[in-house]
N, C-alpha and C positions, 0 to 999 in steps of 0.2 A: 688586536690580532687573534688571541686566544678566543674570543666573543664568536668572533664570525665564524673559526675553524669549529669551534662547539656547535654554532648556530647549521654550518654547510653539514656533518655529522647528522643531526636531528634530521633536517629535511631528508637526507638521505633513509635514514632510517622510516619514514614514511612512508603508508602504503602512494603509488602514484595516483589511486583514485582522489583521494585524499589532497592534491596537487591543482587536480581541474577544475577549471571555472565553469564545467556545463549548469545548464540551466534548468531542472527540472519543471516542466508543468504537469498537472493532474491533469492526464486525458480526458476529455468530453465524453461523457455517458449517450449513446445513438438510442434513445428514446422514444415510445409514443404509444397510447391510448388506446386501445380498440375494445371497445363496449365494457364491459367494468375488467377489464385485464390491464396489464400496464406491462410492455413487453420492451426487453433491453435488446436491441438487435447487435449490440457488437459487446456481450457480456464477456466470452470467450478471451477478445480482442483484449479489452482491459486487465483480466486477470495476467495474460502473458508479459502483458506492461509494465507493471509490476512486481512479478517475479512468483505472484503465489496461485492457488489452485481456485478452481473454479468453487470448489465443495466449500472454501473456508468463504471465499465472498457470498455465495449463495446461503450459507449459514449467518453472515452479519445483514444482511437485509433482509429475512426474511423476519430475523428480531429486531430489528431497527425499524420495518414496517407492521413486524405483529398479525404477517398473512402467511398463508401458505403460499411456495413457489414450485415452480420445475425449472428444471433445464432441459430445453431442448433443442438439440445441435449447438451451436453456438449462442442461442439467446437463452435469456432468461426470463419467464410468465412469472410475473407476479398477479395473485389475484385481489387485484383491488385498482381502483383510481389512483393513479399520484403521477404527478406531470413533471415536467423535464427539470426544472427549478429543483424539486423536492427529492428527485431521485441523483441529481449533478452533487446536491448537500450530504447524500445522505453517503455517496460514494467518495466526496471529498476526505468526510468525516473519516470514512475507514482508511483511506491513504494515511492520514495526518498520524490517527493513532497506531495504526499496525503495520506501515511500510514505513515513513521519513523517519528516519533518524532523530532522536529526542535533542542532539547534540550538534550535530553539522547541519540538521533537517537534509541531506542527501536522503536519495534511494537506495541506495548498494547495503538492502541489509537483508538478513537471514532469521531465522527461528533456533534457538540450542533450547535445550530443555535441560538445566541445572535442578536436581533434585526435586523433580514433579512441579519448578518452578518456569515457565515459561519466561524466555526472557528473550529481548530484540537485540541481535548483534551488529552492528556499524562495521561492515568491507572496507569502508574510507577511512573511516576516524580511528575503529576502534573499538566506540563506547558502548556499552552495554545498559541496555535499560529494563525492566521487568513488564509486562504485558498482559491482562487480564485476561482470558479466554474468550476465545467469543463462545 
């Protein structure tokens, strides 16, 4: 009896995100090709999905492809070839490292900055992980 009233305690003491069984999926990257450019038509879309700014994803792909980009309006110009496969990987990639949670793998996380140390804080869990800069 002591177990479970310990046990009812803890949950409570829980964030409720922390509680949910949603399901997160990495959003599809709106991709395609146009003479050597490689142009993301819903770049915009995805950073709000995620929670972070246009300026930090546009920062991890353009060193993850090693080209120059722009944003404009809502898309993002990469200048070079790479097709939907290579750009869905390279955007997974930046989900996995700099938005899931190292711990719940949830989405509900944030950026603190501990001592010029960049670190990923978990809304659901919690846990806190450290995070290289892009």
């Amino acid at each position: 009896m002591e177990y479970e009233r310990m046990l009812d305690r803890v949950y409570m003491s829980l964030p409720k995100e922390a509680l949910t069984k949603e399901r997160f999926e990495i959003p599809r990257v709106d991709s395609f090709v146009e003479g050597t450019k490689t142009i993301i038509r819903n770049f915009s879309n995805l950073a709000k999905l995620v929670r972070r700014t246009d300026r930090e994803i546009y920062k991890f792909f353009t060193k993850e492809f090693a080209v120059p980009a722009q944003i404009s309006g809502e898309r993002l110009i990469l200048n070079g070839k790479f097709f939907g496969n290579q750009v869905q990987t390279a955007y997974e990639s930046y989900v996995k490292s700099f938005v899931l949670c190292h711990e719940c793998h949830k989405p509900d996380t944030h950026y603190v900055d501990q001592s010029g140390v960049r670190i990923l804080k978990c809304e659901a869990c919690g846990a806190i992980s450290s995070v290289k800069h892009i």
